[in-house]
Backbone as numpy.savetxt, mean C-alpha at the origin, in Angstrom:
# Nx Ny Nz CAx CAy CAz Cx Cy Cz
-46.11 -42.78 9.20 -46.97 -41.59 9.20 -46.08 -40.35 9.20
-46.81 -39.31 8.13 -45.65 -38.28 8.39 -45.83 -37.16 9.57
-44.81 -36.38 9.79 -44.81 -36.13 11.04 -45.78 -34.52 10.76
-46.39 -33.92 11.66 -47.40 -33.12 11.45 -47.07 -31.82 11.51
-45.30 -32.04 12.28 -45.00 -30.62 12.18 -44.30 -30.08 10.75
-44.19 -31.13 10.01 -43.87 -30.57 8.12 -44.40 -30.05 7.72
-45.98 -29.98 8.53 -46.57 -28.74 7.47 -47.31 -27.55 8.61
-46.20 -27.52 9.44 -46.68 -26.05 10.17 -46.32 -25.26 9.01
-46.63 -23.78 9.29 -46.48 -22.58 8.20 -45.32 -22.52 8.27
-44.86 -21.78 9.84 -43.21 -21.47 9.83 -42.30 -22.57 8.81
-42.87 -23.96 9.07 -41.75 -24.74 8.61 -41.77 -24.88 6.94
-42.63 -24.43 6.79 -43.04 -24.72 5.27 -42.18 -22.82 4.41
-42.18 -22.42 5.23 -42.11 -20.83 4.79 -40.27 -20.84 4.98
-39.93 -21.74 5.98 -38.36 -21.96 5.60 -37.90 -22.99 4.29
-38.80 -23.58 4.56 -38.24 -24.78 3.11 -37.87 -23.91 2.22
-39.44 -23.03 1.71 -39.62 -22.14 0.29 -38.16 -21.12 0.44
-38.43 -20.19 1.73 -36.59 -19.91 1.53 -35.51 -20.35 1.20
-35.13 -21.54 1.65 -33.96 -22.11 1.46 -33.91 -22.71 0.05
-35.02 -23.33 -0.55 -35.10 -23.64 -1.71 -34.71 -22.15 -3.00
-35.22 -21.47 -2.48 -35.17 -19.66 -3.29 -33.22 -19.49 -3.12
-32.97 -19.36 -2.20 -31.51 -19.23 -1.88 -30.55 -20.03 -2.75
-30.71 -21.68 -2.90 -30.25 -22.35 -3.24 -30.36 -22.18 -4.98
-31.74 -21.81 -5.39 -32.14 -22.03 -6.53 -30.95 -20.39 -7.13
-30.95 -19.44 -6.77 -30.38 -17.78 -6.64 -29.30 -18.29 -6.60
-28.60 -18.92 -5.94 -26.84 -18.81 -5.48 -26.39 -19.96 -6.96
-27.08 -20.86 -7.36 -26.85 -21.12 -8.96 -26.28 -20.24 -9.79
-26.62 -18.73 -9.68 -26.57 -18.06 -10.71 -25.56 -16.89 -9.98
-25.20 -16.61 -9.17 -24.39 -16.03 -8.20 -22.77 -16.54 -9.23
-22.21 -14.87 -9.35 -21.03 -14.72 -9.71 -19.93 -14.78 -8.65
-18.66 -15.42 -9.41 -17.62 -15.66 -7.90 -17.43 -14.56 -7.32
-16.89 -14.88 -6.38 -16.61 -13.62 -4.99 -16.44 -12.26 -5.81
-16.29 -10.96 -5.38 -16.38 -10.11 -5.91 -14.80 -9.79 -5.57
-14.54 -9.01 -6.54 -13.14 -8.66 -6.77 -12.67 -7.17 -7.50
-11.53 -6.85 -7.53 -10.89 -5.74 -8.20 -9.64 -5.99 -9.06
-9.53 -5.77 -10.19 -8.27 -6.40 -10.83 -7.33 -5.48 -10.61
-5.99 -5.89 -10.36 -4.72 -5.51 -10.02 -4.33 -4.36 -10.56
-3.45 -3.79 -10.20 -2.95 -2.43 -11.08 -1.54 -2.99 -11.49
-1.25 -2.49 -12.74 -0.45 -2.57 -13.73 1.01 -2.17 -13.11
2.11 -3.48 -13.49 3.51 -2.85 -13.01 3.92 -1.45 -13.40
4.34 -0.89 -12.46 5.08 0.57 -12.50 6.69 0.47 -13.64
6.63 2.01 -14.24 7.63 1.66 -15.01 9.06 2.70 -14.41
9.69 2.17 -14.51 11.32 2.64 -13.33 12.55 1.76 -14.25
13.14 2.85 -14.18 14.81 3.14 -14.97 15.85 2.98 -13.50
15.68 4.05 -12.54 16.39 3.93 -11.71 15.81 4.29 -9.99
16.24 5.03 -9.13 15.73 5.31 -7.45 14.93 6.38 -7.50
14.98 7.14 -9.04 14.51 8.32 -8.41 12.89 8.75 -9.27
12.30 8.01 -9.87 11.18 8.10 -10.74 10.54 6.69 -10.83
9.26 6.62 -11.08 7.94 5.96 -11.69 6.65 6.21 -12.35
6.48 5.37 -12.91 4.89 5.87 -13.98 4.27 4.75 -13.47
2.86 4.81 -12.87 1.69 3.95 -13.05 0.99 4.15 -13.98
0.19 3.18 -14.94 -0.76 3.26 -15.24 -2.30 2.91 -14.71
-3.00 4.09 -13.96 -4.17 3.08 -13.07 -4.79 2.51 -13.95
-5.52 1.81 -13.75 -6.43 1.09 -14.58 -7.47 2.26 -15.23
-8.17 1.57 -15.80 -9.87 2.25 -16.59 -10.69 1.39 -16.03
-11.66 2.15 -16.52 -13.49 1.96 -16.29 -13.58 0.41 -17.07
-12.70 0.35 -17.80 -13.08 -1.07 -19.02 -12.62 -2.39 -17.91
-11.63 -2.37 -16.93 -10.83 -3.27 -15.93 -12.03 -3.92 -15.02
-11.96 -5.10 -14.89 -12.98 -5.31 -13.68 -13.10 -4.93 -12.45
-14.40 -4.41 -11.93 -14.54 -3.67 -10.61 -13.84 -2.32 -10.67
-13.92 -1.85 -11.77 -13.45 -0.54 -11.59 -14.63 0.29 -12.37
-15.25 -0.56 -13.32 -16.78 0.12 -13.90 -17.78 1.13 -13.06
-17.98 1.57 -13.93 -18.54 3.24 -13.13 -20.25 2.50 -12.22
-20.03 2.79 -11.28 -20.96 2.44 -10.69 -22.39 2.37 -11.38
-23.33 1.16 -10.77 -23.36 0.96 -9.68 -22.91 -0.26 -9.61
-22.02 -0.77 -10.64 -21.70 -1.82 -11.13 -20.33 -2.00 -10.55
-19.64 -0.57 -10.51 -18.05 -1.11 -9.99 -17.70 -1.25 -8.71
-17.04 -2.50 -8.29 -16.63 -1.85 -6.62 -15.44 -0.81 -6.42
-14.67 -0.27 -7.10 -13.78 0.58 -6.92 -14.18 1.97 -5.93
-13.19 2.32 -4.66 -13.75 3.46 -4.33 -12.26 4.36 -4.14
-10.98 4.02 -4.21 -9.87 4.94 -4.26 -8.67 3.65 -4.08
-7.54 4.54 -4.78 -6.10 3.93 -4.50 -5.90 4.67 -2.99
-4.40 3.33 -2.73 -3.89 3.92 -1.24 -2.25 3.15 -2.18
-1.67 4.07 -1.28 0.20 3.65 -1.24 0.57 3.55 0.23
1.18 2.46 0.23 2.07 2.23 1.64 3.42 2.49 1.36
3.98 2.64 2.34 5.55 3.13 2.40 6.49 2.58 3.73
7.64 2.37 3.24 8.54 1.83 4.72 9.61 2.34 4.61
10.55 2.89 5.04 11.92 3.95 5.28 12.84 2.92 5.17
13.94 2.76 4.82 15.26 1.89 5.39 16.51 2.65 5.12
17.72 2.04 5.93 18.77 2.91 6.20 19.63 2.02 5.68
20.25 2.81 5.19 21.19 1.90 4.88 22.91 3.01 4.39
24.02 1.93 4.52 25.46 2.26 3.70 25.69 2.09 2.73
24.80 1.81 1.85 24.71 1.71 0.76 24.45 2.30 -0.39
25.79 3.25 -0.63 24.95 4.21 -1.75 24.73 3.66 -3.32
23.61 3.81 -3.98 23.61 3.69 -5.60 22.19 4.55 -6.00
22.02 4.71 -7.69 21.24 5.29 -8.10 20.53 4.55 -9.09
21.13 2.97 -8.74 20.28 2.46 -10.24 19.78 1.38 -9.50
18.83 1.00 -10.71 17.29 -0.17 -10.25 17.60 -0.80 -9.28
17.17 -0.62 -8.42 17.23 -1.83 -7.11 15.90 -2.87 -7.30
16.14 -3.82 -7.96 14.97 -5.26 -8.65 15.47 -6.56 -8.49
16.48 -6.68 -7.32 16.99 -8.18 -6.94 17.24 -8.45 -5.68
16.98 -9.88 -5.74 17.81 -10.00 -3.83 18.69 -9.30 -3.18
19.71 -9.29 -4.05 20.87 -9.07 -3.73 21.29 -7.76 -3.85
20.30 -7.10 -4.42 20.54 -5.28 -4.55 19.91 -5.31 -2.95
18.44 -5.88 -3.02 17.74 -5.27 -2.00 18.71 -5.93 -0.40
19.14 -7.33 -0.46 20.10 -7.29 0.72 21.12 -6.23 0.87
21.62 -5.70 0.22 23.11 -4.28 0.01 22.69 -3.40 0.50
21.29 -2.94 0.38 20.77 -1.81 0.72 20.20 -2.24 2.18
19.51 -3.31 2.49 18.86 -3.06 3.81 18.12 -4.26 4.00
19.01 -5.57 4.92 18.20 -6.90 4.89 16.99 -6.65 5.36
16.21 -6.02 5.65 14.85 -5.98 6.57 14.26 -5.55 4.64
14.85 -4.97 4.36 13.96 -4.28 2.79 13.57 -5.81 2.30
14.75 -6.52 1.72 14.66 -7.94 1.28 13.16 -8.62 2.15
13.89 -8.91 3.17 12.87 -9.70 3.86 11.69 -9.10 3.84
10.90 -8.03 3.53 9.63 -7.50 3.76 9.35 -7.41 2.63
10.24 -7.60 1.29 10.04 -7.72 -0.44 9.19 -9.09 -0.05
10.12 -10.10 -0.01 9.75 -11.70 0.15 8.37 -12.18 0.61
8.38 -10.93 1.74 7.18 -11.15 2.57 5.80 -10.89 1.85
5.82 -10.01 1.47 4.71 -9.23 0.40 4.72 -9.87 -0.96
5.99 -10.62 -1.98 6.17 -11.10 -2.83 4.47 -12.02 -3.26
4.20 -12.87 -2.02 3.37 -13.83 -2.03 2.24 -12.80 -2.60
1.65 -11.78 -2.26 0.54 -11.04 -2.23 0.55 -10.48 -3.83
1.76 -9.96 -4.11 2.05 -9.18 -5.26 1.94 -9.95 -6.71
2.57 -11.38 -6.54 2.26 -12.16 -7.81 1.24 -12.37 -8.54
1.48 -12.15 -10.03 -0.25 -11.86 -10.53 -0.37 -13.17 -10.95
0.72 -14.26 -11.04 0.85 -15.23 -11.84 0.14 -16.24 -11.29
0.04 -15.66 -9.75 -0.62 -16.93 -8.35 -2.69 -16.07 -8.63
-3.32 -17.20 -9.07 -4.58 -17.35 -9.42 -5.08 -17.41 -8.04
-4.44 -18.23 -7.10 -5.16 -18.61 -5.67 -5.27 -17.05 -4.58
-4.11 -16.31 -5.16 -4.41 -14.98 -4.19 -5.74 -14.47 -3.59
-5.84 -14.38 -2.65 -7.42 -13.27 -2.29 -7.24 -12.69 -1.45
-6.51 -11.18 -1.42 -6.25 -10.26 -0.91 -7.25 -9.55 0.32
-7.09 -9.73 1.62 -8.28 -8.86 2.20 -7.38 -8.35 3.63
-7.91 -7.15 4.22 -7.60 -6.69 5.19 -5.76 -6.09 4.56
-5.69 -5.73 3.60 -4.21 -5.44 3.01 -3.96 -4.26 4.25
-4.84 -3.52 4.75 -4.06 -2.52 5.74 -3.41 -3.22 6.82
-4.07 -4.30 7.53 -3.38 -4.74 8.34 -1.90 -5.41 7.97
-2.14 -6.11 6.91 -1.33 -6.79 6.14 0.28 -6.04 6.14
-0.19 -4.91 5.84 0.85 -3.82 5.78 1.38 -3.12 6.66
0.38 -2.80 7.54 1.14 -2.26 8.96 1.55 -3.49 9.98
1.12 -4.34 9.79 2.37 -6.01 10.75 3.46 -5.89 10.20
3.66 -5.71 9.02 5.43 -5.24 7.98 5.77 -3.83 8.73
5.28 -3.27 9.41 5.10 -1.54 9.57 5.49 -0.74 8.28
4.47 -1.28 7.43 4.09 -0.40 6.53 3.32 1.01 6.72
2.87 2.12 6.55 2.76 3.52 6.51 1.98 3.47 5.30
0.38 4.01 5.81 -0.15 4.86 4.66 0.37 6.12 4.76
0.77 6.35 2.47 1.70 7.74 2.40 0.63 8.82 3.00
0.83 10.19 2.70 0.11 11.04 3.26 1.13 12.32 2.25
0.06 13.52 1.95 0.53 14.56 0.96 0.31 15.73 1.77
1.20 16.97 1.53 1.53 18.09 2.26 0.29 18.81 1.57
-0.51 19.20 2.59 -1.88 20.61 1.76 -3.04 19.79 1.59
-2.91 18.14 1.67 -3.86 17.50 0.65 -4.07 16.38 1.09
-5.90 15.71 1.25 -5.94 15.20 1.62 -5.94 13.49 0.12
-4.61 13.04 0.67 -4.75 11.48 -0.33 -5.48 10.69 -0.97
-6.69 10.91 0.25 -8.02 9.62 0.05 -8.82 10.69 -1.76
-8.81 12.22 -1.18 -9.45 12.86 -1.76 -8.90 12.85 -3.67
-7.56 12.73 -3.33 -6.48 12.53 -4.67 -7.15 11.44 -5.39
-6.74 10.46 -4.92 -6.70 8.82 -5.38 -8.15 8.29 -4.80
-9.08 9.22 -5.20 -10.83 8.88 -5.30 -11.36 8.91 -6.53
-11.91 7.65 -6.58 -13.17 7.41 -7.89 -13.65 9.02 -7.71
-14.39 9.59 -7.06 -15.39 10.75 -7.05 -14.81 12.35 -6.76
-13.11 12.16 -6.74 -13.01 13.70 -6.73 -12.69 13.89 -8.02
-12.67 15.27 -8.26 -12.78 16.53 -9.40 -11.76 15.40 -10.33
-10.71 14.96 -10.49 -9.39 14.88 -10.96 -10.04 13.49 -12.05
-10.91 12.11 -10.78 -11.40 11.10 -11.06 -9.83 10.15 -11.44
-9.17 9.62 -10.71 -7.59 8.62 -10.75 -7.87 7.32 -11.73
-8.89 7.40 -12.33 -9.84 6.01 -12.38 -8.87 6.49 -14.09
-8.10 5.36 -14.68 -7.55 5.77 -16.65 -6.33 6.56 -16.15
-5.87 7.04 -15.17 -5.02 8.37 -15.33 -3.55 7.62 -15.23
-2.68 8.99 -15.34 -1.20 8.11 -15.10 -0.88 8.62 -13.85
-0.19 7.86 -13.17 0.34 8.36 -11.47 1.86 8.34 -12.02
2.67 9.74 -11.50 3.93 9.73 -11.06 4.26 9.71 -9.50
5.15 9.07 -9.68 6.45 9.76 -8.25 7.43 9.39 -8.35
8.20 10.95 -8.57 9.87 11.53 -8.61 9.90 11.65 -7.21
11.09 10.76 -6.98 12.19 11.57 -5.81 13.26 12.57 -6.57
13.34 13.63 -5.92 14.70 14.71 -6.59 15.97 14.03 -5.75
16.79 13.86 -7.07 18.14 13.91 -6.09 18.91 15.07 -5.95
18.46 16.19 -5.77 18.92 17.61 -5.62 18.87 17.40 -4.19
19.38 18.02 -3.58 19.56 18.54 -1.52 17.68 19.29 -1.41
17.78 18.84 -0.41 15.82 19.39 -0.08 15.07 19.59 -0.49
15.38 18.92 -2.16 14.41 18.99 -3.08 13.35 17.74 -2.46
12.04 18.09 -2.15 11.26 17.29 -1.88 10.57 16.06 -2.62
9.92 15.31 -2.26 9.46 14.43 -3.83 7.99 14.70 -3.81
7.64 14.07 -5.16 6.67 14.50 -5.38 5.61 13.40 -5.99
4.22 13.60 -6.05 3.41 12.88 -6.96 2.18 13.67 -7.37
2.10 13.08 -9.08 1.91 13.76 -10.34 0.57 13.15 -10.53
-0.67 13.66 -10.76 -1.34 12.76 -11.14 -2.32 13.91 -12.10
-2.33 13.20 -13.65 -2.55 14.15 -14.62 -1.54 15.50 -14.33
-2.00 16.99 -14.47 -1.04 18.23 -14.16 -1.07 18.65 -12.93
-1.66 17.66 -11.99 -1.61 17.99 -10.60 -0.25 17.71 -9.87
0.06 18.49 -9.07 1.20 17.90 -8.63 1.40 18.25 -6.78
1.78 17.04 -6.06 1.61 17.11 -4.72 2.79 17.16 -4.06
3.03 17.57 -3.17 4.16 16.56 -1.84 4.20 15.91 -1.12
4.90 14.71 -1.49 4.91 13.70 -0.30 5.32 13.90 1.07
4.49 13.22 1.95 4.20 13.26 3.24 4.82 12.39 3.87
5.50 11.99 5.49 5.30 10.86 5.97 4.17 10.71 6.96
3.90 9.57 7.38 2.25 9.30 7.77 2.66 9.57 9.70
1.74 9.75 10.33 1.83 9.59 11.94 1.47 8.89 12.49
0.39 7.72 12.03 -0.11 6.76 12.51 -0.42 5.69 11.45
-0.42 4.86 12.41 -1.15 3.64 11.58 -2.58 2.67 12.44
-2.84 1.66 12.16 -3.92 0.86 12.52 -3.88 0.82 14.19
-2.87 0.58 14.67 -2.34 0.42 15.99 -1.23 1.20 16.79
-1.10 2.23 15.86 0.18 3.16 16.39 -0.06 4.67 16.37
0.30 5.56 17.27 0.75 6.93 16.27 1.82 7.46 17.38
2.64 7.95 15.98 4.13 8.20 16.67 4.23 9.96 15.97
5.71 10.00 15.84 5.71 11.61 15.80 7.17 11.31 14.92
6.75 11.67 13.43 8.30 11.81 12.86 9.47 12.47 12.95
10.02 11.57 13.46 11.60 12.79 13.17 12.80 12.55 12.39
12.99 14.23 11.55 12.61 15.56 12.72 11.85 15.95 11.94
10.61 15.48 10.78 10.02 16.11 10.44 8.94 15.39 9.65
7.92 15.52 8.46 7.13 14.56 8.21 7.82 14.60 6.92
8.90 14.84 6.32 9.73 15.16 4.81 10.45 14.19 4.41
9.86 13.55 3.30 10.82 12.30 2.88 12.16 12.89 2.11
13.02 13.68 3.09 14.74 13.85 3.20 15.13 13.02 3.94
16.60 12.57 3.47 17.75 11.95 4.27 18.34 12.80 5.28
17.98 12.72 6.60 18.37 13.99 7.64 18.88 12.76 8.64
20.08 12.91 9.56 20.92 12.00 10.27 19.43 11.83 11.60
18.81 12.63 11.75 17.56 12.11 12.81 17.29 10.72 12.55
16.81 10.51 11.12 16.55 9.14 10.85 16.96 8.01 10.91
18.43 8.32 11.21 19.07 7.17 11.79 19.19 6.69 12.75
19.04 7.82 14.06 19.64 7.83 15.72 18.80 6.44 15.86
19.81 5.97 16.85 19.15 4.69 17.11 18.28 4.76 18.26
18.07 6.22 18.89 17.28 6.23 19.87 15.89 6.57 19.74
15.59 6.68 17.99 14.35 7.26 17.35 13.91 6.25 17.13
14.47 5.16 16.72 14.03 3.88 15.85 13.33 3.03 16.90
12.38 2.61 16.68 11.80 1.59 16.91 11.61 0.41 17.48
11.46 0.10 18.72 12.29 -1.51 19.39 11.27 -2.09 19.15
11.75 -3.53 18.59 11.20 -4.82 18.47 10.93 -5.51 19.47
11.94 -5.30 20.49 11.94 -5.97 22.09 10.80 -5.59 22.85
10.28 -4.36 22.31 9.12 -4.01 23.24 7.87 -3.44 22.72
7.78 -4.48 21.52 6.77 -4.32 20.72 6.32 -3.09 19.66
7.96 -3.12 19.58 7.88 -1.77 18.48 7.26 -0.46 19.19
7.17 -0.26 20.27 6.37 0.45 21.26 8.25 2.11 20.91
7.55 2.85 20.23 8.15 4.66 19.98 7.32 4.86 19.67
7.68 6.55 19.95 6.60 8.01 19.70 7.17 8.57 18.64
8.25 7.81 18.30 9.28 8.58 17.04 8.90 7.97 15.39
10.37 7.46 15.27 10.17 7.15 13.75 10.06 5.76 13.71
8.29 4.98 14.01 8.03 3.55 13.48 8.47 3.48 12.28
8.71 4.06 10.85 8.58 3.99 9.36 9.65 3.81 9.18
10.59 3.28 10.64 12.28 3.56 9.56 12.43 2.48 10.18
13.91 1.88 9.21 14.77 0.76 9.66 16.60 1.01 9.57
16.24 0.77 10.52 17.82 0.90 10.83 18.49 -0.47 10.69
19.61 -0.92 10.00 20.37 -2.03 10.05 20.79 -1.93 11.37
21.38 -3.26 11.47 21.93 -3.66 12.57 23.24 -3.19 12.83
23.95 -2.90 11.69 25.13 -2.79 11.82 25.41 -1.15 11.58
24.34 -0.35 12.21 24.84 1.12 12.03 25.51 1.80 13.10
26.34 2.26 11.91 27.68 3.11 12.82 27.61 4.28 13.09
27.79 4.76 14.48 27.30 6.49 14.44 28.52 7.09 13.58
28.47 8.41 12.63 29.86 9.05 12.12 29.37 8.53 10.51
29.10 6.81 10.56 29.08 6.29 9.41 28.31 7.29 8.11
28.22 6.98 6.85 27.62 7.76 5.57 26.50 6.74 5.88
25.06 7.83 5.70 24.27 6.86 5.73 23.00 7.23 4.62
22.48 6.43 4.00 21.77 6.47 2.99 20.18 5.99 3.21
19.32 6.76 2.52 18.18 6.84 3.12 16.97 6.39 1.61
16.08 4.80 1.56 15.38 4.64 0.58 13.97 4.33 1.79
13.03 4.15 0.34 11.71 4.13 0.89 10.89 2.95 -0.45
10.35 2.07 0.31 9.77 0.95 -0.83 8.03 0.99 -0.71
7.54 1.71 -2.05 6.23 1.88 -1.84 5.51 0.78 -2.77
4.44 0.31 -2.48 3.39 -0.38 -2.84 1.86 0.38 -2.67
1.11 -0.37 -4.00 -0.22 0.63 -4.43 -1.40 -0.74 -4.80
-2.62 -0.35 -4.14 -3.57 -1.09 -4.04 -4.94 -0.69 -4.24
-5.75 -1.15 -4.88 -7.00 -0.41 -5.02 -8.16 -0.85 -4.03
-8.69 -0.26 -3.29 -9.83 -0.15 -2.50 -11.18 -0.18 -2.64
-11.92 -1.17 -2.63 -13.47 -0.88 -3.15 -14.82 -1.41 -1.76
-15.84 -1.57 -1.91 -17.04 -2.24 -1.48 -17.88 -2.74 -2.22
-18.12 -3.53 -1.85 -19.28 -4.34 -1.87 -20.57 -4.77 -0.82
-21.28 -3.45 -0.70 -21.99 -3.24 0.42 -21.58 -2.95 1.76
-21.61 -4.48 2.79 -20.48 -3.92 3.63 -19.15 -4.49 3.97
-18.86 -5.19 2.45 -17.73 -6.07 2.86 -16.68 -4.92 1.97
-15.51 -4.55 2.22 -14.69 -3.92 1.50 -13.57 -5.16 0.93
-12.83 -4.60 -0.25 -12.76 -5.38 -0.84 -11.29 -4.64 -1.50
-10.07 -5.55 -1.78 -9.24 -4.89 -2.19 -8.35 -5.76 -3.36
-7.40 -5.25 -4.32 -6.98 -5.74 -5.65 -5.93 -6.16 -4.66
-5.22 -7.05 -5.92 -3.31 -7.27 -5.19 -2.63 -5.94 -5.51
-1.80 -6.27 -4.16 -1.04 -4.64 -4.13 -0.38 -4.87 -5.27
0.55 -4.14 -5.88 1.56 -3.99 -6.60 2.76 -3.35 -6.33
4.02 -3.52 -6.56 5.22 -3.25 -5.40 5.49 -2.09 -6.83
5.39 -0.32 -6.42 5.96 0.65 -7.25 7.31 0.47 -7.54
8.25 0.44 -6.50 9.43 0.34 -6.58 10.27 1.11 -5.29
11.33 0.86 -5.51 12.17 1.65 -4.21 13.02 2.46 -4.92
12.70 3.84 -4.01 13.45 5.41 -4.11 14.52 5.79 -3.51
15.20 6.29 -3.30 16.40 6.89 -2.72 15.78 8.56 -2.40
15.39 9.04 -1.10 15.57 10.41 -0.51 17.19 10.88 -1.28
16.61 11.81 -1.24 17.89 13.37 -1.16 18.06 12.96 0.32
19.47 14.31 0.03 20.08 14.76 1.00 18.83 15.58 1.58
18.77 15.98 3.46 18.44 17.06 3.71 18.46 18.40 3.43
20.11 18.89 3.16 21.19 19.68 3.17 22.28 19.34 2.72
């Protein structure tokens, strides 16, 4: 005999749901996504060209169709004795310049490969500040507002620069269409805010080295100073010391209330000027 509670309402009014759900999720497209941004093009430390994507790229389609809602760049400081001016694109450049650079290439490598199909990028801010990565930040200007689907400029087809000058206090910069900004360093991150020194200016100034600014690992990375920098192990006070920065760029979107992000893409690593 069948049982009598199969055809209460409630139970009958879940079947028809679950049957509706099941019958709907048939036709349900895979997870929602953003396609990657295009390798940056670099000669040597002190320039790059992005091409962002277009409206034609998936998830970047003009609403209400696209999830795209702005680019972000992360950034990390390293110190190093190592002076040069040309491509740093190997192990063994990036060990010369600053084993922590290497190791945090390697680290991110996994994320960055377009060739790996299995990637699914989420929570990339955290991702980036456990590396103590740094969202960049622009002098006068707010970033989010730059690198937005919806401000005046629209980043969505455009080309992105960023020159470092190797002139003395020539500041660096980023270009997007005839706009042109100054780069910032950031004060906080997800779990931190510190206070740059001696200033928020991506220059090579000997502050950035003191080992009493930098950052301890022993105590949970716990400064008010400069989290964004790395100091080798082997720095010498007196020593010549040389100052790069390795940025990566990622696109940001939603999907109601899940946010949703592309694989980063590694811009490349710069060399600061001198302060003075």
């Amino acid at each position: 005999m069948l049982n009598k509670a199969l055809y209460k309402p409630a139970f009958i009014i879940f079947i028809i749901f679950i049957s509706i759900f099941f019958h709907l999720s048939c036709g349900l497209e895979d997870i929602p996504f953003i396609d990657y941004i295009p390798d940056s093009s670099m000669n040597d430390v002190s320039w790059a060209r992005i091409n962002l994507p277009s409206d034609s790229r998936y998830g970047y389609e003009p609403p209400p169709v696209g999830y795209f809602r702005r680019f972000e760049i992360y950034y990390r400081i390293y110190i190093s004795g190592h002076p040069t001016t040309a491509l740093i694109n190997t192990s063994e450049l990036r060990r010369d310049v600053n084993e922590t650079l290497n190791s945090d290439f390697n680290f991110l490598d996994s994320f960055t490969d377009k060739s790996n199909s299995s990637v699914n990028p989420s929570n990339l801010n955290i991702t980036f500040s456990n590396r103590k990565y740094f969202k960049l930040t622009l002098k006068n200007a707010n970033i989010d507002d730059i690198l937005n689907r919806t401000n005046s400029l629209d980043s969505i087809g455009k080309t992105l620069e960023i020159r470092f000058w190797q002139e003395n206090a020539k500041e660096p910069e980023l270009t997007i269409n005839t706009a042109v900004y100054t780069l910032q360093r950031a004060t906080s991150g997800p779990s931190i805010i510190f206070r740059p020194e001696p200033n928020r200016n991506f220059l090579n100034d000997s502050a950035l080295y003191e080992t009493t600014n930098a950052p301890n690992p022993a105590n949970n990375w716990a400064n008010d100073t400069n989290a964004d920098v790395v100091i080798p192990n082997n720095n010498t006070p007196g020593s010549p010391r040389y100052t790069y920065v390795s940025m990566y760029i990622f696109a940001v979107g939603q999907d109601y209330l899940t946010t949703i992000y592309s694989q980063p893409t590694h811009i490349g690593i710069f060399r600061l000027a001198e302060a003075n």
